[in-house]
N, C-alpha and C positions, 0 to 999 in steps of 0.2 A: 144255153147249155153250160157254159164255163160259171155262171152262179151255181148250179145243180153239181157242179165237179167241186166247185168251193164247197160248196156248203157238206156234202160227202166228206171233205177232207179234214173240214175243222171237226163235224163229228166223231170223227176214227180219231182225231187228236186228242181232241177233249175226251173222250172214252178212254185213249190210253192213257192223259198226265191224272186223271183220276182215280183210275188202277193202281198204276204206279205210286200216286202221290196224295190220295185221299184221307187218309190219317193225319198226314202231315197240313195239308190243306186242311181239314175241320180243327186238328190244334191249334192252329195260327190265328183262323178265324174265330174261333174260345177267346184267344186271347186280348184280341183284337175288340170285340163285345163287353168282354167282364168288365171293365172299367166304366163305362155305361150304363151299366146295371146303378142305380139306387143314384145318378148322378146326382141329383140334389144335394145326397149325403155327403157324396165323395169330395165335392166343392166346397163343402162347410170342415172338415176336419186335416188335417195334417198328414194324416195316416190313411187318408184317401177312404176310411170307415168310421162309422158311428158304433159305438160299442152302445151305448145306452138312451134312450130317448122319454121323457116325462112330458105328458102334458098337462096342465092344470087350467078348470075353466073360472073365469071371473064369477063370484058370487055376488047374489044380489045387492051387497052391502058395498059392491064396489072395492073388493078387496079379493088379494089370492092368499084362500086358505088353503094349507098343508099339512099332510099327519107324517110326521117326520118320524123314523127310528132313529131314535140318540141312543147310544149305549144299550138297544137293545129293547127298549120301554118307548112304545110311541108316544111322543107329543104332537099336539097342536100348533102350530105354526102361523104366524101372519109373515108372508113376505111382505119385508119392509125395505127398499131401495135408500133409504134414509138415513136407515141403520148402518156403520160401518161394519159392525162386529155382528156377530149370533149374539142374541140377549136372549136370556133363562130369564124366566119371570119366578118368583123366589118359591110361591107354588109350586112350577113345573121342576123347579132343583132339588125343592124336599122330594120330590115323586121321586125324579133318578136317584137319590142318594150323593150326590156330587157331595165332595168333601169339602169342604170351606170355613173357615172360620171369623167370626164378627169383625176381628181385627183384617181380613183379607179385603172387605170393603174400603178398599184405598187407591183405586182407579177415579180419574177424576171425568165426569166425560159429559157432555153439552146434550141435554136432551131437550124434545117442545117445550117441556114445565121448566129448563133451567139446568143451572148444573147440579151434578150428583156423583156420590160416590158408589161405585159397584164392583164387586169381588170378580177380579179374573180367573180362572179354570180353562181347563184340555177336555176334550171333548174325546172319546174314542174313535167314535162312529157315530155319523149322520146317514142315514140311508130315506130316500124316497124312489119309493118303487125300486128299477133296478141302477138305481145312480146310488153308488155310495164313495162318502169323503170319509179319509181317516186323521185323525191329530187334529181336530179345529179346534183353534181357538173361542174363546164364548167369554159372557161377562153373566154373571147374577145380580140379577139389580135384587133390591132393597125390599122386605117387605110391605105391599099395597102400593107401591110404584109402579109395576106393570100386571095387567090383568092376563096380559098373553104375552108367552114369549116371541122373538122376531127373528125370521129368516134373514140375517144382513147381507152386503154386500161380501164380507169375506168367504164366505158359501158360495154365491152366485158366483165371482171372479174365480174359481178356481175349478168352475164347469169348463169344456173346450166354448161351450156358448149357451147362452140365454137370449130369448127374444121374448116381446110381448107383441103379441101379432092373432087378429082378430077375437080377441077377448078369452086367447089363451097363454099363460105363461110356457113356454116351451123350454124344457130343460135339456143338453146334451151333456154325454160325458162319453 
């Protein structure tokens, strides 16, 4: 009988602090949850959120290809982890328009074939999908030196993070 008096008692209890206190109970527990939510994400960022997420799959050539918006005008992209810099290949700069002059070619810089000179330039805008970087730096190499321009690492480093994980490149911003 005194379990049957308990258990009457905490019911009438629990009915009232729920009455009373049920708004406040479902907010607290809101709050308590939302953190939760998407935790993968929340553990990778600073700001406990992912504003932006890219993914890109390995192509058969064993290579991550990307159609980048530069200034507005897609290029093609090889990410290249090698690269320090963004390289314009001298194709893809006549495309944009970038302004540069013969004498600008005065960067000195180590590449597979050796060294080479290639003109520095500001980039506006890089956008892929919804990640976009403003003010990058970039180099134009020389004409017939690059066939394709290269995603370097000063793009990549200035995502919150990059991974390459299961033959996709993953972009965060």
């Amino acid at each position: 009988m005194s379990a049957l008096i308990r258990l009457v008692f905490f019911s009438i209890f629990a009915s009232l602090c729920v009455s009373l206190y049920g708004e406040d109970i479902i907010r607290l527990a809101q709050d308590q949850v939302a953190p939760v939510k998407g935790s993968a994400a929340n553990q990778l960022s600073p700001e406990n959120k992912i504003v932006n997420s890219v993914q890109i799959s390995l192509q058969r050539d064993g290579h991550y290809w990307i159609n980048v918006g530069v200034n507005h005008a897609d290029i093609s992209f090889i990410v290249d982890t090698g690269a320090s810099i963004v390289t314009l290949s001298h194709q893809d700069a006549m495309k944009l328009n970038i302004p540069y002059f013969e004498n600008d070619y005065n960067v000195t810089v180590n590449t597979a074939a050796g060294q080479t000179k290639m003109a520095a330039v500001k980039l506006d805008n890089l956008r892929i999908g919804s990640i976009e970087l403003y003010d990058v730096d970039a180099l134009v190499a020389q004409e017939g030196l690059l066939s394709v321009s290269l995603l370097g690492m000063n793009f990549l480093n200035r995502l919150d993070r990059f991974e390459f994980r299961d033959q996709k490149l993953i972009l965060e911003q």
